[in-house]
C-alpha positions as CSV (number, residue, x, y, z in Angstrom):
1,X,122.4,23.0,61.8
2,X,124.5,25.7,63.0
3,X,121.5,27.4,64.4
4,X,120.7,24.7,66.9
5,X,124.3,23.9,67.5
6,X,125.1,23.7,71.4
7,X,121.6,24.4,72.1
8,X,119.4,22.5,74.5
9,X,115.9,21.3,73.5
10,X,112.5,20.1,75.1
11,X,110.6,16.7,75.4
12,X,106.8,16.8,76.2
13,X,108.2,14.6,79.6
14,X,109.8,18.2,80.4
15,X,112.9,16.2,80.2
16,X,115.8,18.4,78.6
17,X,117.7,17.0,75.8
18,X,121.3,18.1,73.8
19,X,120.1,19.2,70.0
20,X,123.1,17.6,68.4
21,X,122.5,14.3,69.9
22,X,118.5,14.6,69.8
23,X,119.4,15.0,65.8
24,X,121.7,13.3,65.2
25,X,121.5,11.3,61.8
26,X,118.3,13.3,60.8
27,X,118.1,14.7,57.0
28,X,115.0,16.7,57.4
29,X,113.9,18.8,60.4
30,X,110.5,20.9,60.4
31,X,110.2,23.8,62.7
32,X,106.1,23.6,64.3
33,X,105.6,27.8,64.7
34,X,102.1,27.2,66.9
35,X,100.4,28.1,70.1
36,X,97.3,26.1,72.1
37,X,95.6,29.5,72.0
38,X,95.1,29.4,68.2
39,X,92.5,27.5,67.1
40,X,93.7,27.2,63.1
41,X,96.8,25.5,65.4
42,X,94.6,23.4,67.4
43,X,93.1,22.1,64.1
44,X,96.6,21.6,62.1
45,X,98.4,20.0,64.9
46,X,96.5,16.7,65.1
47,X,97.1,16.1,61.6
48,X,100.5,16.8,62.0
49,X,101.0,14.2,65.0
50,X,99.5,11.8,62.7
51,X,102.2,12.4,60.0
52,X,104.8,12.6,62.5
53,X,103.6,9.2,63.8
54,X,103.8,7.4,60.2
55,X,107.3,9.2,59.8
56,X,108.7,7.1,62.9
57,X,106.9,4.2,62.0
58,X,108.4,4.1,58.6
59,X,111.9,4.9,60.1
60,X,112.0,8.5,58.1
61,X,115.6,10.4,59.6
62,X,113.1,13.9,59.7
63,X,112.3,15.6,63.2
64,X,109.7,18.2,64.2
65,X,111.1,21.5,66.7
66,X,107.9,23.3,68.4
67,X,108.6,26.8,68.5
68,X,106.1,28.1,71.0
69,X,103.7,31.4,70.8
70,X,102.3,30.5,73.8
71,X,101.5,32.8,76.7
72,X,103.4,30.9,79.3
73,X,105.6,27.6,80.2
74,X,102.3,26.2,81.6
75,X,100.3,26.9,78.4
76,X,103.3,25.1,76.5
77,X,103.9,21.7,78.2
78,X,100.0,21.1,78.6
79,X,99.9,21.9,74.3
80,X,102.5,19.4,74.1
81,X,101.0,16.9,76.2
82,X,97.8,17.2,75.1
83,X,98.0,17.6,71.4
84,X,101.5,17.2,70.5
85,X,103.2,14.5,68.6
86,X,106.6,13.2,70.4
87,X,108.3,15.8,69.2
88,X,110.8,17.9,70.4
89,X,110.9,22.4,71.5
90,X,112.4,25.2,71.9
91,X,112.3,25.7,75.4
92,X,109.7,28.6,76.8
93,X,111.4,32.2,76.3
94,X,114.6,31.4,74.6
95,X,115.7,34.0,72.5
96,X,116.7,31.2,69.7
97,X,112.4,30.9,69.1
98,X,112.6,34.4,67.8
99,X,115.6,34.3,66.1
100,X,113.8,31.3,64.2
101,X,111.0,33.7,63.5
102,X,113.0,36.8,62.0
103,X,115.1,34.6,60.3
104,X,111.9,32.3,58.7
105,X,110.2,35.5,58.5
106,X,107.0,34.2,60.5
107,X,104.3,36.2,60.4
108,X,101.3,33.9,61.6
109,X,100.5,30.8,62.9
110,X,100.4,27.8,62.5
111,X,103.2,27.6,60.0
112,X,106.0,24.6,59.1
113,X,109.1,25.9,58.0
114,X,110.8,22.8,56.7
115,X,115.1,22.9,56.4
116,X,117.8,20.3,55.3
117,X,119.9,19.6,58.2
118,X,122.3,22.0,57.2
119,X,119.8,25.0,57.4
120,X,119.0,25.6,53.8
121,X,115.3,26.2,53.8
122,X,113.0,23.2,51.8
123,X,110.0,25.2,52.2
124,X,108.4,28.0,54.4
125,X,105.0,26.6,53.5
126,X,104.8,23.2,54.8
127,X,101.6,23.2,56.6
128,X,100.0,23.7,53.3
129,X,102.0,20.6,51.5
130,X,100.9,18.7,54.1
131,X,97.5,19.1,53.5
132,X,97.8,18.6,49.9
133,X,100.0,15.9,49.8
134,X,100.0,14.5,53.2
135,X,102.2,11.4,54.0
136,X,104.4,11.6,51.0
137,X,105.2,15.0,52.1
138,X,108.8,13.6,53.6
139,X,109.4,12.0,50.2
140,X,108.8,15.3,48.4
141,X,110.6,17.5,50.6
142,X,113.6,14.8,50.7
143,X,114.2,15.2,46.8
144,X,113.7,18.9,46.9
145,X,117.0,20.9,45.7
């Protein structure tokens, strides 16, 4: 995804990792629009490490990118720690976290903005198809045109 392309990303370790490599063979990639103040956020996130879970388990090539509302670095890592799948971020304060916003046209939170991994959007509503459809979500969004 051009987006991401030379751009460094986040584990919840705090260990930085190359995007490129960090996705490399993966089809699908959600972008996690969140923050551990909100507590709609802090309701949706555990059901979405619970997806992301069964999604490794079963070997799916689709990743999760938390792109943080938080009010600090601090407030971000202990989210991640604490609530988060093992999923990858944005780091705290790069400008790509709002370009994803303009361009995803993010107005609240939480919100999943699934993508192909070329960039063309699947769906800006994923938080809701996960709650209606839950684990066969990646098959739906797979087979989406």
């Amino acid at each position: 995804m051009d987006l991401l392309c030379g751009k460094t990303l986040v584990k919840k370790s705090g260990e930085e990792v190359n995007a490129e490599e960090a996705l490399q063979g993966v089809e699908i990639i959600a972008f996690y629009f969140s923050a551990h103040w909100c507590p709609p956020c802090r309701g949706f996130t555990p059901m979405l490490a619970e997806f992301y879970c069964e999604l490794k388990d079963k070997e799916q090539p689709m990743e999760i990118i938390f792109v943080s509302s938080d009010r600090s670095v601090q407030d971000m890592m202990t989210y991640m720690k604490e609530d988060h799948g093992d999923w990858l971020a944005i780091p705290y304060n790069d400008g790509l976290a709002q370009e994803l916003k303009q361009r995803f046209n993010i107005r609240g939170i939480p919100s999943l903005v699934v993508v192909r991994r070329d960039g063309s959007l699947v769906t800006t509503d994923g938080r809701s198809e996960l709650y209606k459809s839950g684990s066969s979500c990646y098959n739906i969004w797979s087979q989406k045109k």
